[in-house]
PDB file of N, CA, C, O and CB in Angstrom:
ATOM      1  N   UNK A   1     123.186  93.817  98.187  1.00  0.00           N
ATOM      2  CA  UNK A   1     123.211  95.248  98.373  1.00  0.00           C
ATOM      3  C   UNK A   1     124.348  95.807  97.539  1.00  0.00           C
ATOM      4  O   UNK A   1     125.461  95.290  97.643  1.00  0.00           O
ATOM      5  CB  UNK A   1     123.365  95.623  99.870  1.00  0.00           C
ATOM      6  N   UNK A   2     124.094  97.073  96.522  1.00  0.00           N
ATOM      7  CA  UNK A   2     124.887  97.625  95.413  1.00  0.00           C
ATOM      8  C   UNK A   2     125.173  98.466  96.492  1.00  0.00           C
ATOM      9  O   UNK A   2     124.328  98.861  97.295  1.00  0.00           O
ATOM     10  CB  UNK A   2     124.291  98.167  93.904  1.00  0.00           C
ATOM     11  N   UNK A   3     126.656  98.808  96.519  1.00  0.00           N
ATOM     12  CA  UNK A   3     127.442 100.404  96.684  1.00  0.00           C
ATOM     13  C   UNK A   3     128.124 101.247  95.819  1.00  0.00           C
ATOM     14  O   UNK A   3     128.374 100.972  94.645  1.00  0.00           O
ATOM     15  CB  UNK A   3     128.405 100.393  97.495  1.00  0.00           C
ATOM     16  N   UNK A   4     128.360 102.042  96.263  1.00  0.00           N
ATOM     17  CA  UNK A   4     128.979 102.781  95.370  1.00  0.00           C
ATOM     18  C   UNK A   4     131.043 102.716  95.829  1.00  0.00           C
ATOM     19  O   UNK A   4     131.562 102.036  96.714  1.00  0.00           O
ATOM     20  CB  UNK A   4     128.051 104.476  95.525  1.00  0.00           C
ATOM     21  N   UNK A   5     131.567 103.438  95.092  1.00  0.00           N
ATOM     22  CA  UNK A   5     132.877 102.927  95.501  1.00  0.00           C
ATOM     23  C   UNK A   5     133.457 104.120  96.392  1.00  0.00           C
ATOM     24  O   UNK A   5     134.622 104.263  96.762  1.00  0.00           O
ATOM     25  CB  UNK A   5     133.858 102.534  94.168  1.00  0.00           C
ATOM     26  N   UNK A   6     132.151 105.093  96.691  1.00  0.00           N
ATOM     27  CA  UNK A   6     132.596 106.298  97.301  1.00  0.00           C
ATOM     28  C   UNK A   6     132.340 106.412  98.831  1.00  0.00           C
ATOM     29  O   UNK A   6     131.158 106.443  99.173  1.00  0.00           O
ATOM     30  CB  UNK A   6     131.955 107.409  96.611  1.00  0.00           C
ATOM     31  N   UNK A   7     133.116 106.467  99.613  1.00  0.00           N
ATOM     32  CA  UNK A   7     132.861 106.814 100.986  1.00  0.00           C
ATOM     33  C   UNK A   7     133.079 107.542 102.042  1.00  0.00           C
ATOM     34  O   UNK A   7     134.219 107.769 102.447  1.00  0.00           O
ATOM     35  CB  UNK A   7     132.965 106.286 101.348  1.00  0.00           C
ATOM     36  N   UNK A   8     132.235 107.896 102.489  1.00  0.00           N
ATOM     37  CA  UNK A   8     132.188 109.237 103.673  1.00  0.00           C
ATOM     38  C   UNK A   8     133.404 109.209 104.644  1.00  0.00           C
ATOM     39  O   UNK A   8     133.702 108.246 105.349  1.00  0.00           O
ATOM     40  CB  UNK A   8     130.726 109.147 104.771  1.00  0.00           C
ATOM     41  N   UNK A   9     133.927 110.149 104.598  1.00  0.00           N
ATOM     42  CA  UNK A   9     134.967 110.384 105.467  1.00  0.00           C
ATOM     43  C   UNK A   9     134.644 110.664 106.555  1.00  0.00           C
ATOM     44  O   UNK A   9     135.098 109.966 107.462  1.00  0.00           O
ATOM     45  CB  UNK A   9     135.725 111.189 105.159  1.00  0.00           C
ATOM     46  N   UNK A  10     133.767 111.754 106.879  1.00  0.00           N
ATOM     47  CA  UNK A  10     132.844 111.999 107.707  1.00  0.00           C
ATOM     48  C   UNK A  10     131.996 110.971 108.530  1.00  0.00           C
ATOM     49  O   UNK A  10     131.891 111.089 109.751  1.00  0.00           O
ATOM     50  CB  UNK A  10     132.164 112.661 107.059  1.00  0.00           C
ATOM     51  N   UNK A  11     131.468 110.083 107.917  1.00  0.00           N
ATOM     52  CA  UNK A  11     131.004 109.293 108.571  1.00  0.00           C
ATOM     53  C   UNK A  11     131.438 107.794 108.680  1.00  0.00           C
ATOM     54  O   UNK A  11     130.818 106.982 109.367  1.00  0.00           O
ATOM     55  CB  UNK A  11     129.985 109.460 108.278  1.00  0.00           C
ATOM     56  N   UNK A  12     132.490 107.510 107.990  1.00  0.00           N
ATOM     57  CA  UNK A  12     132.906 106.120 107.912  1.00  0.00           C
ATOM     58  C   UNK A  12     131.655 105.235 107.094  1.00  0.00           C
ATOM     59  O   UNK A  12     131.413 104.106 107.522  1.00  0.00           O
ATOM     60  CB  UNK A  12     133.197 105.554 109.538  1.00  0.00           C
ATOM     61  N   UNK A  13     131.069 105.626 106.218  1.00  0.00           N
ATOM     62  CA  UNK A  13     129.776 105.002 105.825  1.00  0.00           C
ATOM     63  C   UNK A  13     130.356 104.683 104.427  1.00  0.00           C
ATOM     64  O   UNK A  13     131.365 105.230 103.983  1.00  0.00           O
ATOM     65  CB  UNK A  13     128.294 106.006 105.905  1.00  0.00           C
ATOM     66  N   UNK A  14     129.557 103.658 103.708  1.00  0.00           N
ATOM     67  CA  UNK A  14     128.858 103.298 102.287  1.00  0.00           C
ATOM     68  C   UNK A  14     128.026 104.417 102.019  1.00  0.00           C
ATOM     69  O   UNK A  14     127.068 104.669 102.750  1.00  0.00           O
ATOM     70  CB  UNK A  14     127.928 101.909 102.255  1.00  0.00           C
ATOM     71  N   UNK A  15     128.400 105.308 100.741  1.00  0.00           N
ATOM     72  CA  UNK A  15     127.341 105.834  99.995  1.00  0.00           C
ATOM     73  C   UNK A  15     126.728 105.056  99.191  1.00  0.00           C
ATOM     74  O   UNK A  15     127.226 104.189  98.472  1.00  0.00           O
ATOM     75  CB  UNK A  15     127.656 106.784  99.337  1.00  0.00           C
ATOM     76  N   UNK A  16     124.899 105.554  99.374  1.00  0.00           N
ATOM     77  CA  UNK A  16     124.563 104.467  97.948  1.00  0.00           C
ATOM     78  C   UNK A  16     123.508 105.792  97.348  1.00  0.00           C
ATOM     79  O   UNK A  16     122.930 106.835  97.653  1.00  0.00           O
ATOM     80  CB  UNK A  16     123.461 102.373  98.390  1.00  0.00           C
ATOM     81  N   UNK A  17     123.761 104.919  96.382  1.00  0.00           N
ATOM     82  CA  UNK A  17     123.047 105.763  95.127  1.00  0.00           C
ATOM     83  C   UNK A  17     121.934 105.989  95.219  1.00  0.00           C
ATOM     84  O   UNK A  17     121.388 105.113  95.890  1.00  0.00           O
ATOM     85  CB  UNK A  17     123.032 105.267  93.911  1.00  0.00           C
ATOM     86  N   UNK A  18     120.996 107.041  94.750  1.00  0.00           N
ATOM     87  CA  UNK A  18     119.758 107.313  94.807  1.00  0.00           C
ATOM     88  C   UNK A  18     118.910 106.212  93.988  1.00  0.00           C
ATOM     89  O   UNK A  18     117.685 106.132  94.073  1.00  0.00           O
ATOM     90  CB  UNK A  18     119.608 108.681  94.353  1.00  0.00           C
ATOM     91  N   UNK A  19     119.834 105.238  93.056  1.00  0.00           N
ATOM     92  CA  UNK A  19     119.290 104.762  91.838  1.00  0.00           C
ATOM     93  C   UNK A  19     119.544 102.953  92.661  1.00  0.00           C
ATOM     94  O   UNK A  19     119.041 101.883  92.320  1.00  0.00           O
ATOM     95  CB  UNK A  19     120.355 105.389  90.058  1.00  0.00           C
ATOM     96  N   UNK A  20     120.170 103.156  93.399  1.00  0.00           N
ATOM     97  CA  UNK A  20     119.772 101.802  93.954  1.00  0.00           C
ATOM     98  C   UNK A  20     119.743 101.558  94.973  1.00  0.00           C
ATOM     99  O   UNK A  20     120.384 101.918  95.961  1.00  0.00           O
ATOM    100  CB  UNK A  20     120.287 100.936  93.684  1.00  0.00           C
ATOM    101  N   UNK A  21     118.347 100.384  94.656  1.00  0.00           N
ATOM    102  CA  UNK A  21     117.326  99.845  95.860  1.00  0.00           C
ATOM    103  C   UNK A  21     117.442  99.710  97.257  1.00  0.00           C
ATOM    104  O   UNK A  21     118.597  99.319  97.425  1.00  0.00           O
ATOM    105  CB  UNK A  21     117.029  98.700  95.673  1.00  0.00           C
ATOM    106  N   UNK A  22     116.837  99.825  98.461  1.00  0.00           N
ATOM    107  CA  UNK A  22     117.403  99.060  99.673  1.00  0.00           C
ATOM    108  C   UNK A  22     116.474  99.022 100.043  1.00  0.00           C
ATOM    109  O   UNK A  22     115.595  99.851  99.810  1.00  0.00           O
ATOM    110  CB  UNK A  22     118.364  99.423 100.588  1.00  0.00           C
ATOM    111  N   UNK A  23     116.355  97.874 100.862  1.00  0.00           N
ATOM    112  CA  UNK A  23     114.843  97.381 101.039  1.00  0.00           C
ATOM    113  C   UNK A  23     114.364  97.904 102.866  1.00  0.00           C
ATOM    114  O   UNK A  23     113.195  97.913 103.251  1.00  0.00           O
ATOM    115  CB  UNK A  23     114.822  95.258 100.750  1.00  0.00           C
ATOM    116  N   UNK A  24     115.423  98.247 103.645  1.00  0.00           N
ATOM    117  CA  UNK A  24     114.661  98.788 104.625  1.00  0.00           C
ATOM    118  C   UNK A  24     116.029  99.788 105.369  1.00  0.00           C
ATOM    119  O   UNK A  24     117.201  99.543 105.085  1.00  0.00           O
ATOM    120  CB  UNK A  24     113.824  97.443 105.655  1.00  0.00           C
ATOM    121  N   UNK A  25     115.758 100.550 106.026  1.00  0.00           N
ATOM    122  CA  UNK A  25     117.001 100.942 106.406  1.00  0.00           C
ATOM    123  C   UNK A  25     116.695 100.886 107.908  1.00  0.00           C
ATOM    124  O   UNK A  25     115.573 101.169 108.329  1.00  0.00           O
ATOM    125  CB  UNK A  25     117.517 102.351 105.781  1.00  0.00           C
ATOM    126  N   UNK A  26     117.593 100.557 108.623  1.00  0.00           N
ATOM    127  CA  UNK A  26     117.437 100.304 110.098  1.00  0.00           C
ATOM    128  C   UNK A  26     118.183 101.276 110.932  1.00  0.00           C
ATOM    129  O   UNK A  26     119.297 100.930 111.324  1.00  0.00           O
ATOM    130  CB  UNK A  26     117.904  98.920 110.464  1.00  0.00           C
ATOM    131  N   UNK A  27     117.668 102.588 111.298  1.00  0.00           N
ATOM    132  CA  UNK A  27     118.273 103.582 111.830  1.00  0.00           C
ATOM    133  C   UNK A  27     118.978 103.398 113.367  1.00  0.00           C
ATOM    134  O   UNK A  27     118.831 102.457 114.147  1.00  0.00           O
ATOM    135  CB  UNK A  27     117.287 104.570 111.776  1.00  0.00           C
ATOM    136  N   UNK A  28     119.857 104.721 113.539  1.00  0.00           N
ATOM    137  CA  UNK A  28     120.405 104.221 114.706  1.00  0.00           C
ATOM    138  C   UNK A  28     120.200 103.780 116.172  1.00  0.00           C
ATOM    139  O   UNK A  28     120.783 102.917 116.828  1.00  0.00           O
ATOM    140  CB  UNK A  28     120.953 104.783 114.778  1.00  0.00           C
ATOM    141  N   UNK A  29     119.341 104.507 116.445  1.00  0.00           N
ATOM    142  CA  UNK A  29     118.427 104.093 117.545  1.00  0.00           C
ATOM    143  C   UNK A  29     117.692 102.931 117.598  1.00  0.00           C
ATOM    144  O   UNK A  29     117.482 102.372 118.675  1.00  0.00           O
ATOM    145  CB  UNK A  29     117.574 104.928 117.700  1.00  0.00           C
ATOM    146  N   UNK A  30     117.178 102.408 116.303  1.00  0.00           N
ATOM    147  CA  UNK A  30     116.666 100.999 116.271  1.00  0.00           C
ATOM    148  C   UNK A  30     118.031  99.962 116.456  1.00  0.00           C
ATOM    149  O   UNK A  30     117.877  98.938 117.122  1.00  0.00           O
ATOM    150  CB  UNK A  30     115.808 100.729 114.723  1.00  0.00           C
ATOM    151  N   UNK A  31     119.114 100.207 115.960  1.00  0.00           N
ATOM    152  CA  UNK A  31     120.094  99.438 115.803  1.00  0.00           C
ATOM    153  C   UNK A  31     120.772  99.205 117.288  1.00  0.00           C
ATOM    154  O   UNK A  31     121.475  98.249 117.615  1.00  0.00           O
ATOM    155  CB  UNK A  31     120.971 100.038 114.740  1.00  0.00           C
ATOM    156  N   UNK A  32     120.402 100.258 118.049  1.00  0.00           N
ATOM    157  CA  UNK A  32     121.058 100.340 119.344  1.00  0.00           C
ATOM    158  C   UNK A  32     120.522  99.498 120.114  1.00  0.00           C
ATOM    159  O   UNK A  32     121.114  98.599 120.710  1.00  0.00           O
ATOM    160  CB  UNK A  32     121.048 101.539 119.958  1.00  0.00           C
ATOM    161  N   UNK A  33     119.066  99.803 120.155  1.00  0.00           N
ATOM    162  CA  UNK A  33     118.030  98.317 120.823  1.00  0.00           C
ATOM    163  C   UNK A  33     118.670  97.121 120.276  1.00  0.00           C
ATOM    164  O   UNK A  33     119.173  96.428 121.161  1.00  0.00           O
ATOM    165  CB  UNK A  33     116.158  98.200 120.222  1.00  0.00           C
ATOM    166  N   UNK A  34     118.807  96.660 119.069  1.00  0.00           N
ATOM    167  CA  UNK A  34     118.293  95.549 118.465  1.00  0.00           C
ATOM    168  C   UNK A  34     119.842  94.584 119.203  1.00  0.00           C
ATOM    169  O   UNK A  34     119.883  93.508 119.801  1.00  0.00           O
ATOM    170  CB  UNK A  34     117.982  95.765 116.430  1.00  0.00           C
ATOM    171  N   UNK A  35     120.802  95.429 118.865  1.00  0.00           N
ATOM    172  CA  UNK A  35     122.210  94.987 119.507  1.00  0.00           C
ATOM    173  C   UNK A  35     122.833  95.146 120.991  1.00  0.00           C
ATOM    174  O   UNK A  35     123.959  94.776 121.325  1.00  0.00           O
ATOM    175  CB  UNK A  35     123.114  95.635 118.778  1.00  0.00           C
ATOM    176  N   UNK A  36     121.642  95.920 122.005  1.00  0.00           N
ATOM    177  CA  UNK A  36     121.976  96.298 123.253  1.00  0.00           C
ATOM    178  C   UNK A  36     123.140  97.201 123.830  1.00  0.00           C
ATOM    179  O   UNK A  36     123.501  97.337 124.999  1.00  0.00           O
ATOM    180  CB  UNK A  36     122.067  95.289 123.731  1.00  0.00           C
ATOM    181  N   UNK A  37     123.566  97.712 122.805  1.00  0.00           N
ATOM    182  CA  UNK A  37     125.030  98.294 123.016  1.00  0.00           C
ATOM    183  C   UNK A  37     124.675  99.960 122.770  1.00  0.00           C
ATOM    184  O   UNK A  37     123.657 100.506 122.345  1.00  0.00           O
ATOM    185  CB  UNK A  37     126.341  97.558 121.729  1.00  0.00           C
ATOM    186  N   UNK A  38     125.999 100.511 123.239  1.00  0.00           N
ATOM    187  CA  UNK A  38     125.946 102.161 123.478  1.00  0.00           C
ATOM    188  C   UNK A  38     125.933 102.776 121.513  1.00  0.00           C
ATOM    189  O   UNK A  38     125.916 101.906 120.642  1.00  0.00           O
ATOM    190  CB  UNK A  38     127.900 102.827 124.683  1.00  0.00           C
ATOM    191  N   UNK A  39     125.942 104.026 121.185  1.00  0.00           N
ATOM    192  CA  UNK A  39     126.094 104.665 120.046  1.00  0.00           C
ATOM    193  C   UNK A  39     127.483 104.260 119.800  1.00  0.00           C
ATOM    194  O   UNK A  39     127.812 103.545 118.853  1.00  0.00           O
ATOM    195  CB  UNK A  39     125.790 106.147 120.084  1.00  0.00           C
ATOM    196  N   UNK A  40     128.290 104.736 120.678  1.00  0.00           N
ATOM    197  CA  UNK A  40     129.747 104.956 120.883  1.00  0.00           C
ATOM    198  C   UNK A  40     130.229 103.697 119.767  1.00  0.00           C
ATOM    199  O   UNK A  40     130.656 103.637 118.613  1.00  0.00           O
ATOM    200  CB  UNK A  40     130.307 104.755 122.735  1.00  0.00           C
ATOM    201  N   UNK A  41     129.780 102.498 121.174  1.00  0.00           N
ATOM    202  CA  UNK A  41     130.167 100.974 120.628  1.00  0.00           C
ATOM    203  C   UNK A  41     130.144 100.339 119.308  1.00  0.00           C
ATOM    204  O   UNK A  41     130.954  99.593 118.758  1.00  0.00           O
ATOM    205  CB  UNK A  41     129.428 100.148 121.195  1.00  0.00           C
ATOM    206  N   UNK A  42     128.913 100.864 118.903  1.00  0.00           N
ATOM    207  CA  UNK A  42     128.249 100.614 117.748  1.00  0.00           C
ATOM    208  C   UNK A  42     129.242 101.133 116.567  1.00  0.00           C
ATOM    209  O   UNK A  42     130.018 100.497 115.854  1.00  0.00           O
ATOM    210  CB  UNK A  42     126.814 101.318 117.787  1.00  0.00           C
ATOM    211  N   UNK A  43     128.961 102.410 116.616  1.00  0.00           N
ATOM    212  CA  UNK A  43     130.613 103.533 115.401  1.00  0.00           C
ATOM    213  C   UNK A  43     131.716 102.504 115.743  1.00  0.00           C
ATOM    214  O   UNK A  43     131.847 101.753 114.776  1.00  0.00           O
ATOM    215  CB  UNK A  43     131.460 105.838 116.238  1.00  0.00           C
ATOM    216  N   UNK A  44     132.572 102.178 116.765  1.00  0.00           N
ATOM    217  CA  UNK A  44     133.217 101.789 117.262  1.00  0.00           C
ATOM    218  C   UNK A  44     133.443 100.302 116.525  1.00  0.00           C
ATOM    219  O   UNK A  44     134.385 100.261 115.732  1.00  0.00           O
ATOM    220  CB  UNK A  44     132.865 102.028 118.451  1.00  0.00           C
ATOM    221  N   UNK A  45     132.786  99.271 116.685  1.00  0.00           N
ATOM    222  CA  UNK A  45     132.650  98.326 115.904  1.00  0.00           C
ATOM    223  C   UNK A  45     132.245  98.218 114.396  1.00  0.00           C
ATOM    224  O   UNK A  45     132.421  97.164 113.786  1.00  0.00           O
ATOM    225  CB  UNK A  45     132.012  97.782 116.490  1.00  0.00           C
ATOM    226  N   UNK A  46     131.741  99.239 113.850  1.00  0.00           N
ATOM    227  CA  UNK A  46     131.889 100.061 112.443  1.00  0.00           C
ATOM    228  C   UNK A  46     132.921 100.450 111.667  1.00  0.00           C
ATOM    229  O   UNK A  46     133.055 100.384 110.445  1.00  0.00           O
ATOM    230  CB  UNK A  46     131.467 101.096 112.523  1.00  0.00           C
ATOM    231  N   UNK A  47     133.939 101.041 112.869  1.00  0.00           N
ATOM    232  CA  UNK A  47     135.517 101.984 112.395  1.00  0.00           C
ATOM    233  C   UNK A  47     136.181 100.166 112.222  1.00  0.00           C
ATOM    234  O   UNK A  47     136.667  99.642 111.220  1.00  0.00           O
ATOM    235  CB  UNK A  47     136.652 103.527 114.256  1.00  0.00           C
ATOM    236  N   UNK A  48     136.025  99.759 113.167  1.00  0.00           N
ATOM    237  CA  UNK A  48     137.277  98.227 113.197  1.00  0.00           C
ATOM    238  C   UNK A  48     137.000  97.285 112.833  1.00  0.00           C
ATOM    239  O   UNK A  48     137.702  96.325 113.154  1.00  0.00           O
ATOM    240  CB  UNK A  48     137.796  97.605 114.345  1.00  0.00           C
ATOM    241  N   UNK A  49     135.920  97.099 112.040  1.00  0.00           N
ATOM    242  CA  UNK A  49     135.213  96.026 111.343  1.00  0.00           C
ATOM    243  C   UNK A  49     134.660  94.662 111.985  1.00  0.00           C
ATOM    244  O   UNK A  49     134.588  93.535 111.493  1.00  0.00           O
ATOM    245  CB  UNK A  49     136.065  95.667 110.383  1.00  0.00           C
ATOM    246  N   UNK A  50     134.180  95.296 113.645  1.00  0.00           N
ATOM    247  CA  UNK A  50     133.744  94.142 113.925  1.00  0.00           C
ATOM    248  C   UNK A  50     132.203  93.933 113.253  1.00  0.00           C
ATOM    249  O   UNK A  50     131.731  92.838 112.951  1.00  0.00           O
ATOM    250  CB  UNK A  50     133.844  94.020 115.430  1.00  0.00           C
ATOM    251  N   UNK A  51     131.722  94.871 113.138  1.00  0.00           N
ATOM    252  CA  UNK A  51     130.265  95.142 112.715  1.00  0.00           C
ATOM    253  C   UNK A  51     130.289  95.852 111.085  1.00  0.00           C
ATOM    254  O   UNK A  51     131.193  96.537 110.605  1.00  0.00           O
ATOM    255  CB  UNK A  51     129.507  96.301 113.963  1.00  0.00           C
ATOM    256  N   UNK A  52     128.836  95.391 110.361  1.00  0.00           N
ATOM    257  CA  UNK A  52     128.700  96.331 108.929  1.00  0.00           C
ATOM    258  C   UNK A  52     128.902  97.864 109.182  1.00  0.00           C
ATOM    259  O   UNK A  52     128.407  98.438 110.152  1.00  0.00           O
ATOM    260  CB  UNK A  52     127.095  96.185 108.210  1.00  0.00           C
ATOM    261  N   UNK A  53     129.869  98.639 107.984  1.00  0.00           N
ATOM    262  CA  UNK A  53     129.222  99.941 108.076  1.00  0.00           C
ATOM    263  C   UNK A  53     128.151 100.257 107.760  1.00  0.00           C
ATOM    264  O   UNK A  53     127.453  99.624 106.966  1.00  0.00           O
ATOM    265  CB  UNK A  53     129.692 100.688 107.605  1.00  0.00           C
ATOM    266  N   UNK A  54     127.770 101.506 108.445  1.00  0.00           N
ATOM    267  CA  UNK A  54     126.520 102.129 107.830  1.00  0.00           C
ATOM    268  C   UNK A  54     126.240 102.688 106.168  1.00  0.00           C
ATOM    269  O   UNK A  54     126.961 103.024 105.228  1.00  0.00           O
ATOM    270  CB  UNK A  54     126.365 103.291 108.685  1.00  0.00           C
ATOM    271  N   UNK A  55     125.124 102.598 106.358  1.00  0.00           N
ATOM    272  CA  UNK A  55     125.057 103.592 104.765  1.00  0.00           C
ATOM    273  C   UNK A  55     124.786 104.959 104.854  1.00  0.00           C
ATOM    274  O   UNK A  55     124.480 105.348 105.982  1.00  0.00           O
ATOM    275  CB  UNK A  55     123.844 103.161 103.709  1.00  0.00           C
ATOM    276  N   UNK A  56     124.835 106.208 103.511  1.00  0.00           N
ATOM    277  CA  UNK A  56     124.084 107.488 103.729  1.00  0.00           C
ATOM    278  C   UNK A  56     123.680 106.673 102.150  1.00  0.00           C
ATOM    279  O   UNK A  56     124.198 106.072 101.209  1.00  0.00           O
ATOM    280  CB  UNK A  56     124.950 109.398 104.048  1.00  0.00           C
ATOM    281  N   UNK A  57     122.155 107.247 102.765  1.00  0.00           N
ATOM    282  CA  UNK A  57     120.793 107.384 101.421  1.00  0.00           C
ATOM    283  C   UNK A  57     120.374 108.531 101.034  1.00  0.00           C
ATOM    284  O   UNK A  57     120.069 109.358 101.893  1.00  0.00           O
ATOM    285  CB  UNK A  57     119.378 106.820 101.743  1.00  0.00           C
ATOM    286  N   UNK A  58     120.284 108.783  99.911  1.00  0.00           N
ATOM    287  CA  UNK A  58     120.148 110.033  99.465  1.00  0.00           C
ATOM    288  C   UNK A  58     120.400 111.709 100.040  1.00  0.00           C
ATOM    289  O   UNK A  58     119.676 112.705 100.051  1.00  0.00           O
ATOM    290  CB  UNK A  58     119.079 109.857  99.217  1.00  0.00           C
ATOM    291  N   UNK A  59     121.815 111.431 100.496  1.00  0.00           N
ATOM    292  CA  UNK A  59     122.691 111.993 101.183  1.00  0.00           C
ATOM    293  C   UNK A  59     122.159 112.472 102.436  1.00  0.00           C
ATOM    294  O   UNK A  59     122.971 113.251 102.936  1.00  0.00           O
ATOM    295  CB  UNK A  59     123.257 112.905 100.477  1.00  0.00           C
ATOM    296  N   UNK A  60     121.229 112.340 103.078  1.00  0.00           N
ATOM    297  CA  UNK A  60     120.410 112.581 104.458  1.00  0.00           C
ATOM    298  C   UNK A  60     120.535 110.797 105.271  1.00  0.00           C
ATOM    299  O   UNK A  60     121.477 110.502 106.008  1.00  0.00           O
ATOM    300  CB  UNK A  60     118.329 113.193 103.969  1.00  0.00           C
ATOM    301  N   UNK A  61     119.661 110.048 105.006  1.00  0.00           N
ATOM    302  CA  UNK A  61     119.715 109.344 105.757  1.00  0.00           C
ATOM    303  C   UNK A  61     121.004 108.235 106.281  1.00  0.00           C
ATOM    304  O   UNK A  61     121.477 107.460 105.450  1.00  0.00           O
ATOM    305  CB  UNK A  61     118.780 108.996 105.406  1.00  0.00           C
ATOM    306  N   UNK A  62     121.452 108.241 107.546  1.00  0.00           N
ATOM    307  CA  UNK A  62     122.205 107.366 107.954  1.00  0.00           C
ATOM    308  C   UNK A  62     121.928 106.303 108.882  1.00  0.00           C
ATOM    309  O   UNK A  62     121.726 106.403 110.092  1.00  0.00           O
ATOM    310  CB  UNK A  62     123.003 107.917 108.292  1.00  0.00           C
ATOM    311  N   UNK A  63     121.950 104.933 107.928  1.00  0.00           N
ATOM    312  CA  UNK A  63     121.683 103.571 108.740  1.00  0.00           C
ATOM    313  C   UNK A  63     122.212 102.551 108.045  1.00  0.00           C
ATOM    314  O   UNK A  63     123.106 102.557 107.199  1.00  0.00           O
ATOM    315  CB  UNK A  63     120.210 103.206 108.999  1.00  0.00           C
ATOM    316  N   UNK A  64     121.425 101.477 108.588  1.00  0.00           N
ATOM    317  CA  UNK A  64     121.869 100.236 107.859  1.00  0.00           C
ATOM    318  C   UNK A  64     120.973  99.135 107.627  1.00  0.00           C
ATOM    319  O   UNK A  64     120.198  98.508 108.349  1.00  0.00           O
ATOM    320  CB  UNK A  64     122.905  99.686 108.503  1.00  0.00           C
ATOM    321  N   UNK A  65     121.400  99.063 106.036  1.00  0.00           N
ATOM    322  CA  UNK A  65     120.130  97.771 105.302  1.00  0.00           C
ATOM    323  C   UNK A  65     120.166  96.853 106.420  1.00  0.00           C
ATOM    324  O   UNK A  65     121.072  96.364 107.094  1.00  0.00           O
ATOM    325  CB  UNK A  65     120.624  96.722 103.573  1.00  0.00           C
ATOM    326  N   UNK A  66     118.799  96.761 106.412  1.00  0.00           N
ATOM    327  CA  UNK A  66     118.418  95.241 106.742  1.00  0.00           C
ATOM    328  C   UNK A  66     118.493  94.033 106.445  1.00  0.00           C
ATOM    329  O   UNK A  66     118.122  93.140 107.206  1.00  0.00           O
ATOM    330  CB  UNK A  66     117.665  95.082 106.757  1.00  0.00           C
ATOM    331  N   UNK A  67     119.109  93.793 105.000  1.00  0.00           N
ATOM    332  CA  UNK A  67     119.556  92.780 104.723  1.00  0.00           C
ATOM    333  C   UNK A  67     120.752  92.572 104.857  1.00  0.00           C
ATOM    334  O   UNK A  67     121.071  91.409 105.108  1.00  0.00           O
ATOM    335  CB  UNK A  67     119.277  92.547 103.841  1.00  0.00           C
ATOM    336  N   UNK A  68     121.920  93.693 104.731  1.00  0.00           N
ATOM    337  CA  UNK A  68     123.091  93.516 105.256  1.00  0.00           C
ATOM    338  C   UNK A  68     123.414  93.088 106.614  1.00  0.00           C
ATOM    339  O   UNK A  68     124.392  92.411 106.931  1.00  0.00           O
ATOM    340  CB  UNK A  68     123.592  94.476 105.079  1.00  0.00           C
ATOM    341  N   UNK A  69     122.287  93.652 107.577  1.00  0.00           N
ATOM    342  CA  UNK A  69     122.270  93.279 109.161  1.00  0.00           C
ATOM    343  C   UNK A  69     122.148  92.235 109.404  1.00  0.00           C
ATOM    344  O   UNK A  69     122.815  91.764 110.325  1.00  0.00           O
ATOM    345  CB  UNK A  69     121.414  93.742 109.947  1.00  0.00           C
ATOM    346  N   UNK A  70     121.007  91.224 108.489  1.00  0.00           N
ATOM    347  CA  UNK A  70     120.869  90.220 108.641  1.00  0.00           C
ATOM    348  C   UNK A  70     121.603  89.236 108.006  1.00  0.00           C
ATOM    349  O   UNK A  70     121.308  88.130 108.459  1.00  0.00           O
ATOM    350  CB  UNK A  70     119.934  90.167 108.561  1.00  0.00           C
ATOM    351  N   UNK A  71     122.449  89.195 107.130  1.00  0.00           N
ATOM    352  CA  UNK A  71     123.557  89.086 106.629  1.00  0.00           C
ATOM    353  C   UNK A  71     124.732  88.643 107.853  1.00  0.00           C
ATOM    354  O   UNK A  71     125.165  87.505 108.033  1.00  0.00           O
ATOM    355  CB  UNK A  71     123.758  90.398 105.895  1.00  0.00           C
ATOM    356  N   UNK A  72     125.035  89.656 108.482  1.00  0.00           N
ATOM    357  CA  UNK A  72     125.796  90.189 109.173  1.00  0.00           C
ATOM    358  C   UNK A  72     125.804  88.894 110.502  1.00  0.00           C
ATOM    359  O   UNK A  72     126.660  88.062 110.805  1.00  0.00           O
ATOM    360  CB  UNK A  72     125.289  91.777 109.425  1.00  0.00           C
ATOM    361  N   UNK A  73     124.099  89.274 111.213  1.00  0.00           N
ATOM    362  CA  UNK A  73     123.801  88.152 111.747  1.00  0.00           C
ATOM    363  C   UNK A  73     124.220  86.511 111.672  1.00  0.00           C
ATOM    364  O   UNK A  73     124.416  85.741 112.613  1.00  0.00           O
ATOM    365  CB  UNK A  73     122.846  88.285 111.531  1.00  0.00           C
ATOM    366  N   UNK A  74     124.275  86.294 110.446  1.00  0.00           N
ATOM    367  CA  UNK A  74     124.267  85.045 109.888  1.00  0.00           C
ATOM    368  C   UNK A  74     125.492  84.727 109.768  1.00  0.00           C
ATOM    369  O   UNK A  74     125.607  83.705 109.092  1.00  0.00           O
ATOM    370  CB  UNK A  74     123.617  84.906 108.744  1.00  0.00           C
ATOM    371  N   UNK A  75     126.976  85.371 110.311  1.00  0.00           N
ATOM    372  CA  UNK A  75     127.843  85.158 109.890  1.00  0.00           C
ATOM    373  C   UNK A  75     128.503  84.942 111.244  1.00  0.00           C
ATOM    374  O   UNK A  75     129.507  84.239 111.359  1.00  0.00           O
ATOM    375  CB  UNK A  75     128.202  86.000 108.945  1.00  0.00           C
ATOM    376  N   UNK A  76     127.644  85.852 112.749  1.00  0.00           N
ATOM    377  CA  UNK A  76     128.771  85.688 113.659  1.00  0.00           C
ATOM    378  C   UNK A  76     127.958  84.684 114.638  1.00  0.00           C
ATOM    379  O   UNK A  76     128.504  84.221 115.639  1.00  0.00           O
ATOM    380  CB  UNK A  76     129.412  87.212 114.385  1.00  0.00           C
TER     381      UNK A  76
END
């Protein structure tokens, strides 16, 4: 997964470029199921690096690749 070197203040996120790829984006509500945990928790483990940040895609959408998640998975 390409980023850019720019990031949301606003959201604590990875911007990525309109020009590169991501193969699925896993929004927040899916992410909330998938990990059982509150919104809160989730940002929360985002801000302190227990968890990936999110991305913004073409400056609207906010989530997170699926390959980074699974990535992510594979590590803890």
């Amino acid at each position: 997964m390409l980023f850019t070197s720019n990031k949301s203040k606003e959201h604590n996120c990875n911007v990525v470029s309109e020009r590169q790829p991501v193969d699925r984006i896993i929004r927040i509500d899916e992410m909330i199921r998938l990990l059982n945990v509150s919104r809160v928790t989730l940002y929360r483990w985002s801000r302190n690096g227990t968890f990936i940040k999110p991305i913004i895609y073409n400056n609207r959408t906010i989530g997170w690749a699926q390959r980074d998640y699974e990535d992510w998975l594979n590590r803890v």
